[in-house]
Backbone as CSV, one residue per row, in Angstrom:
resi,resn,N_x,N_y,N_z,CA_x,CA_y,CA_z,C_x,C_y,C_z
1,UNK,-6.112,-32.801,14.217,-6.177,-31.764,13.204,-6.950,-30.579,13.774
2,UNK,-6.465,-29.318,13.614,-7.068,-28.062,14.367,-7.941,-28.259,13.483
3,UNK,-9.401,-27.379,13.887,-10.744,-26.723,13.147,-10.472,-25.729,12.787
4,UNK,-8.995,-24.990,12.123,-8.872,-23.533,11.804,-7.463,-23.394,11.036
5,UNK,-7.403,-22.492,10.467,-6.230,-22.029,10.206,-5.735,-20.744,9.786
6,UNK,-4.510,-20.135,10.269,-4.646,-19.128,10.360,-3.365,-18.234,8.578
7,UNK,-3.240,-17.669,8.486,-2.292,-17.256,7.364,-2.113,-15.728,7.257
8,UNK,-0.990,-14.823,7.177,-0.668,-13.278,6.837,-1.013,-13.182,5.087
9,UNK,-1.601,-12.236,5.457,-1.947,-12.076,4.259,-0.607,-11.713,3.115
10,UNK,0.519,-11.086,3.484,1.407,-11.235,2.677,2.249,-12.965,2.517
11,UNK,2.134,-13.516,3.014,2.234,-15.336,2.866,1.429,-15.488,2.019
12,UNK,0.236,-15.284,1.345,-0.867,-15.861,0.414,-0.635,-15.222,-0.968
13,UNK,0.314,-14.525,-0.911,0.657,-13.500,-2.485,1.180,-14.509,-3.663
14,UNK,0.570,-14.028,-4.825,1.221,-15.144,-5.577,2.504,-15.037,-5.996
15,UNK,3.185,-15.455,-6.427,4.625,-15.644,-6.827,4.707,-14.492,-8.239
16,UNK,3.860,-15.115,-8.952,3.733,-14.385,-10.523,3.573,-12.507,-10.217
17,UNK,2.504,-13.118,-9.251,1.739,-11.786,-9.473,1.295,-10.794,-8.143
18,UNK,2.468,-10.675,-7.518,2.458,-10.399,-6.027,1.678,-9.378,-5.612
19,UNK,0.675,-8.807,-6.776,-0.513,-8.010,-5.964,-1.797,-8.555,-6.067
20,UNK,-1.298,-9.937,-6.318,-2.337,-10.602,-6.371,-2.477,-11.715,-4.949
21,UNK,-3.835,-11.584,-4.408,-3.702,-12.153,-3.563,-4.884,-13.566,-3.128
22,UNK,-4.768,-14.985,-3.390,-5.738,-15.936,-3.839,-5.757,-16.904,-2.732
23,UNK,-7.062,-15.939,-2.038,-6.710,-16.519,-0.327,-8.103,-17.417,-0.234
24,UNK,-8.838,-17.800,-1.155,-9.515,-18.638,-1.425,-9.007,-20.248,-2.248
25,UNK,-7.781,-20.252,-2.853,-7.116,-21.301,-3.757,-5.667,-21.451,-1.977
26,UNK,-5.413,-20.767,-1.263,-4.605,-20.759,-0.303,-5.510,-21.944,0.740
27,UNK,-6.310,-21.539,1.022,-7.090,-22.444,2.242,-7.802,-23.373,1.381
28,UNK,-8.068,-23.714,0.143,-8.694,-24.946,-0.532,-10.660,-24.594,-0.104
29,UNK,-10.967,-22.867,-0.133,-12.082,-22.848,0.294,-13.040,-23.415,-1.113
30,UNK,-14.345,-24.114,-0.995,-15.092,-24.609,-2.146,-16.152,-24.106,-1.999
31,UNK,-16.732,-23.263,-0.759,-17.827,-22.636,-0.927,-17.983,-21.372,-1.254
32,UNK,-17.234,-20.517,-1.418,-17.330,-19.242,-1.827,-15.980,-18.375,-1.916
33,UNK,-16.064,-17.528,-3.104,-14.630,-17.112,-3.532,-14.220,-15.824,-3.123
34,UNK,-12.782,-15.970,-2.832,-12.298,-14.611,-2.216,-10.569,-14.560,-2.366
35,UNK,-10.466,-13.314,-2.944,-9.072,-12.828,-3.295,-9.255,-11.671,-2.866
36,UNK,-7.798,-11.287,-2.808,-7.823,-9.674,-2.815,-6.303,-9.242,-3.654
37,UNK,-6.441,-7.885,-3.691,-5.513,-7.348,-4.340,-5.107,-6.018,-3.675
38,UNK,-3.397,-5.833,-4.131,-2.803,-5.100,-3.057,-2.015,-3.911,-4.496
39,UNK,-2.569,-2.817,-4.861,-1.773,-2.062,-5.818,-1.370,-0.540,-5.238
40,UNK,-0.980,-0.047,-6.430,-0.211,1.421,-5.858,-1.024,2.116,-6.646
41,UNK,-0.861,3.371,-6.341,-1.516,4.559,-6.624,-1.593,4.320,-8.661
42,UNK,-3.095,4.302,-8.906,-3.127,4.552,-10.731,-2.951,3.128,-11.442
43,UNK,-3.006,2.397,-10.251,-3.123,0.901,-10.783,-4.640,0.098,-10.670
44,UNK,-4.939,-0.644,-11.589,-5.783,-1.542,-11.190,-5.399,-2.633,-10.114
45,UNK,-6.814,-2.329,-9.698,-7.304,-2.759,-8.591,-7.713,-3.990,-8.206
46,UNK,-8.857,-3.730,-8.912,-10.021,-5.045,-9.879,-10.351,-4.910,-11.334
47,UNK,-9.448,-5.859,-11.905,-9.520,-5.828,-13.523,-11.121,-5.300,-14.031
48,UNK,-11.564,-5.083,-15.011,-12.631,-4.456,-15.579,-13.511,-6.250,-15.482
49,UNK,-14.282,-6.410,-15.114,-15.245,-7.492,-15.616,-16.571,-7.313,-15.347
50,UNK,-17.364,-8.704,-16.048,-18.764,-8.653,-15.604,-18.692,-10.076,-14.784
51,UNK,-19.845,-10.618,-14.386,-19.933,-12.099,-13.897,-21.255,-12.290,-14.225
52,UNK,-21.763,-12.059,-15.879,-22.864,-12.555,-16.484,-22.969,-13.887,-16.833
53,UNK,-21.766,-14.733,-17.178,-21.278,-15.950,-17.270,-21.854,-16.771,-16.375
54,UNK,-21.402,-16.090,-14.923,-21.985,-17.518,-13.936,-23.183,-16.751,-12.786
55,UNK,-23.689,-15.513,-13.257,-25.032,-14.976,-12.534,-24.707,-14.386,-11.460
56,UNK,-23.108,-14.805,-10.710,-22.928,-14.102,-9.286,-22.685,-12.718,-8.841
57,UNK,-23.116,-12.684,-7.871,-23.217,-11.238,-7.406,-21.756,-11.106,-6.922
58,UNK,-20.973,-9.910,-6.447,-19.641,-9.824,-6.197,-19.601,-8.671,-4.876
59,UNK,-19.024,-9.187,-3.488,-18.505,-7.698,-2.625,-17.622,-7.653,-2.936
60,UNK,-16.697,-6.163,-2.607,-15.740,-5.403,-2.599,-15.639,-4.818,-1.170
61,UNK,-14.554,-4.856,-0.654,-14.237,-4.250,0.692,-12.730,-3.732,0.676
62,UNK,-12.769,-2.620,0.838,-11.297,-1.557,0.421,-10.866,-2.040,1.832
63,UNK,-10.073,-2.233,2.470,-9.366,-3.137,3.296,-8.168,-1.486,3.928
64,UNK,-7.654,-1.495,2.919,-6.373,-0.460,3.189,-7.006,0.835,2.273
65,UNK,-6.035,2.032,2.611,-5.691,2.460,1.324,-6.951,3.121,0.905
66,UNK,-6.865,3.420,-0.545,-8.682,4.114,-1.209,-8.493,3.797,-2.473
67,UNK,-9.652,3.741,-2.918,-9.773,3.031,-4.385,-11.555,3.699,-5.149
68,UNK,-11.441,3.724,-6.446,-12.214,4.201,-7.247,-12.701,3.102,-8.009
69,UNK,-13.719,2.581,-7.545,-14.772,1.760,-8.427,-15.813,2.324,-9.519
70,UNK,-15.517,1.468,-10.733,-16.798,2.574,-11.820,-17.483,0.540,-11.699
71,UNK,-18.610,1.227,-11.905,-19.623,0.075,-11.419,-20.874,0.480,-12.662
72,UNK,-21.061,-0.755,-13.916,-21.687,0.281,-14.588,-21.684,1.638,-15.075
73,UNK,-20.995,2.404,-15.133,-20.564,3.721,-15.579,-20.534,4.714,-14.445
74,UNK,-20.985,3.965,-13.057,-20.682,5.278,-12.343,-19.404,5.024,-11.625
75,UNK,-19.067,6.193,-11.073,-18.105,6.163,-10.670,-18.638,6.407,-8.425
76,UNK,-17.849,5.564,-8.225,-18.135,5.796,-6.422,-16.738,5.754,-6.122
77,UNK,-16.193,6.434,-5.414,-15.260,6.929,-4.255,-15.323,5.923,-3.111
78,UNK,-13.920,4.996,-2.386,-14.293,4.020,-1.888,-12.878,4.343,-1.215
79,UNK,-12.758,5.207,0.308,-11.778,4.917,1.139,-11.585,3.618,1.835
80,UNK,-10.582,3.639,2.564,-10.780,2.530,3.556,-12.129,2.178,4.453
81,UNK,-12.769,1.087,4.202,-13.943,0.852,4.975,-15.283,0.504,4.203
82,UNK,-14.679,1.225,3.104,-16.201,1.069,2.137,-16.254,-0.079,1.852
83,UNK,-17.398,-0.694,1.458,-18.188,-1.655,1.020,-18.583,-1.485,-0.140
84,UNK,-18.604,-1.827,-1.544,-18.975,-1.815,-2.667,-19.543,-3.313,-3.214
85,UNK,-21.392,-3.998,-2.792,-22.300,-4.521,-3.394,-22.477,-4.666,-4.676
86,UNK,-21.829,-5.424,-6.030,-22.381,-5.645,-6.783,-23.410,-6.721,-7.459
87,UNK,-24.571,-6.238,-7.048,-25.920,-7.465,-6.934,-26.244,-7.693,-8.500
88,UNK,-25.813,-7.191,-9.992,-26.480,-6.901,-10.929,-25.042,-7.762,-11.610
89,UNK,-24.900,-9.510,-11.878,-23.875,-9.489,-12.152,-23.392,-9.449,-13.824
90,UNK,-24.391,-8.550,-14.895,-24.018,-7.947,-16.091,-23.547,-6.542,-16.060
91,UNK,-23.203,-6.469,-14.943,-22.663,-4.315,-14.270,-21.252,-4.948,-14.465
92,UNK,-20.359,-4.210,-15.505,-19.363,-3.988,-15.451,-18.585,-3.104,-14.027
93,UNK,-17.696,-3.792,-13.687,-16.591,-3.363,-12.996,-15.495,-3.485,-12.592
94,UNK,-14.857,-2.682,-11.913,-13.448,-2.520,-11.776,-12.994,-1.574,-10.846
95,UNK,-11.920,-1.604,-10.433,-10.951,-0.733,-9.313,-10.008,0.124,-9.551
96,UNK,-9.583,0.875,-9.171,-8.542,1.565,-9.497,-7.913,2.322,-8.141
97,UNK,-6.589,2.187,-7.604,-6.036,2.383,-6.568,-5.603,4.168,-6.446
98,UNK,-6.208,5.036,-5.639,-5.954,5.844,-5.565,-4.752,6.677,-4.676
99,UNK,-4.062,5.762,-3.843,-3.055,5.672,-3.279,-2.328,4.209,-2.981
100,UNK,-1.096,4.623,-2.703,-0.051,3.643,-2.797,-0.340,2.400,-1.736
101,UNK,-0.162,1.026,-1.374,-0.400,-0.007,-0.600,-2.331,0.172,-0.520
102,UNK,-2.813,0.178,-1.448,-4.290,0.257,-1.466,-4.489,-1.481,-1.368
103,UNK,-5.662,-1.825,-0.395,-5.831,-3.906,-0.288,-7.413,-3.857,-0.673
104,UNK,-7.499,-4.270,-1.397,-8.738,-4.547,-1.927,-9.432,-6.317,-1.776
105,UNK,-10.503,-6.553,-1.022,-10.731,-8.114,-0.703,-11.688,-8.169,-1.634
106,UNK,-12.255,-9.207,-2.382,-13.139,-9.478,-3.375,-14.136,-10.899,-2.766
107,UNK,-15.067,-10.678,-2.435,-15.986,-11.927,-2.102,-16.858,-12.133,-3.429
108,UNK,-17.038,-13.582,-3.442,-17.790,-14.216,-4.746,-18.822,-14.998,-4.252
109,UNK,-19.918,-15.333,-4.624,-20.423,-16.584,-4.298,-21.035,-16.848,-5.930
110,UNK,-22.067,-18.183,-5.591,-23.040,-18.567,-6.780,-24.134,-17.574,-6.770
111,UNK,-24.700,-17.270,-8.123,-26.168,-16.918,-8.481,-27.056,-17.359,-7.122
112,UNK,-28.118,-16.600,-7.085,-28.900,-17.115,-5.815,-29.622,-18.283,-6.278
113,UNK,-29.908,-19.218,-5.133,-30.401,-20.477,-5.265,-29.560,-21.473,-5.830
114,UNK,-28.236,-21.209,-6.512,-27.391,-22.082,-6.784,-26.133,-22.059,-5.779
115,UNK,-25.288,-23.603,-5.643,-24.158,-23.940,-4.879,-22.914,-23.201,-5.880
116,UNK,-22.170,-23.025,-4.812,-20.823,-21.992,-6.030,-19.879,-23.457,-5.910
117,UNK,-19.169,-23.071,-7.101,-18.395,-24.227,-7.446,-17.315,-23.442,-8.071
118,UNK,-15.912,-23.583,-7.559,-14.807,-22.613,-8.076,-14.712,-22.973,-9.642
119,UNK,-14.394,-22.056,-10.290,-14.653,-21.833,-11.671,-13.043,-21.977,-12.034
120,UNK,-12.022,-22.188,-11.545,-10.841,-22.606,-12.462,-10.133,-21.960,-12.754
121,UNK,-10.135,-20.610,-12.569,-9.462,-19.722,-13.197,-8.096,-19.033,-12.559
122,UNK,-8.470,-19.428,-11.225,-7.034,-18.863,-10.328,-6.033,-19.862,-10.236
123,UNK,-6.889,-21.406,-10.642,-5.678,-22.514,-10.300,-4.695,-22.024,-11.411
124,UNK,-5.425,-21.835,-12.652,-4.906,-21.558,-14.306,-3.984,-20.943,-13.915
125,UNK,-3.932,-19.627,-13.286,-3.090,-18.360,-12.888,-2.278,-18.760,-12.272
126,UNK,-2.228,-19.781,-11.722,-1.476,-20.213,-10.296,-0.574,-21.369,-10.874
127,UNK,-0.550,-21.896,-11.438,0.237,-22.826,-12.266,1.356,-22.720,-12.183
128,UNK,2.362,-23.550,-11.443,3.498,-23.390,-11.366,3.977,-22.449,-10.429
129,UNK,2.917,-21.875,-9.862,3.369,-20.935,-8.688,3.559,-21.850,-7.367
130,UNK,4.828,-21.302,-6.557,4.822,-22.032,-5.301,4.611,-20.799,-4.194
């Protein structure tokens, strides 16, 4: 059995929801969560949320493309390359694609001092997807 594996990121798209991309439920990762999302210009990006529920902090890494994060009410400008830290996880946020093939990667982990444990919600989504 190799120690690795490798996957295109358009292979990991879901069926349902093909700008959706659940490359953490793809490799069976259990320590820390990561999707990304692939939209066009005036689309969401990253749905509006908080992660007060489970305490975790959230990165954002604009991958392709440029995208507009309001983070808490502000608004930051996020070409390709940026990094967007959300350490405060009752800060509302969200994405919004400012041009067309915009890839947005989303890293998750647990609250600090706690083990992350996938929360269920992408298998839900994924249901019946092949």
């Amino acid at each position: 059995m190799p120690s690795y594996e490798t996957a295109h990121i358009d292979d990991m798209a879901a069926t349902q929801w093909p700008h959706w991309i659940p490359i953490r439920h793809h490799f069976g990762i259990e320590t820390f969560g990561m999707n990304a999302y692939r939209r066009n210009a005036g689309e969401s990006a990253v749905p509006e949320h908080d992660e007060s529920a489970s305490g975790a902090p959230e990165l954002f890494y604009v991958a392709n493309g440029h995208a507009t994060f309001s983070v808490d009410g502000n608004e930051i400008d996020a070409p390709a390359g940026t990094c967007v830290w959300v350490k405060d996880a009752t800060a509302k946020r969200a994405a919004t694609a400012k041009v067309d093939g915009t890839l947005v990667l989303a890293v998750g982990a647990a609250a600090a001092g706690e083990a992350y444990a996938p929360a269920g919600w992408d298998t839900q989504y994924l249901a019946g997807d092949s």
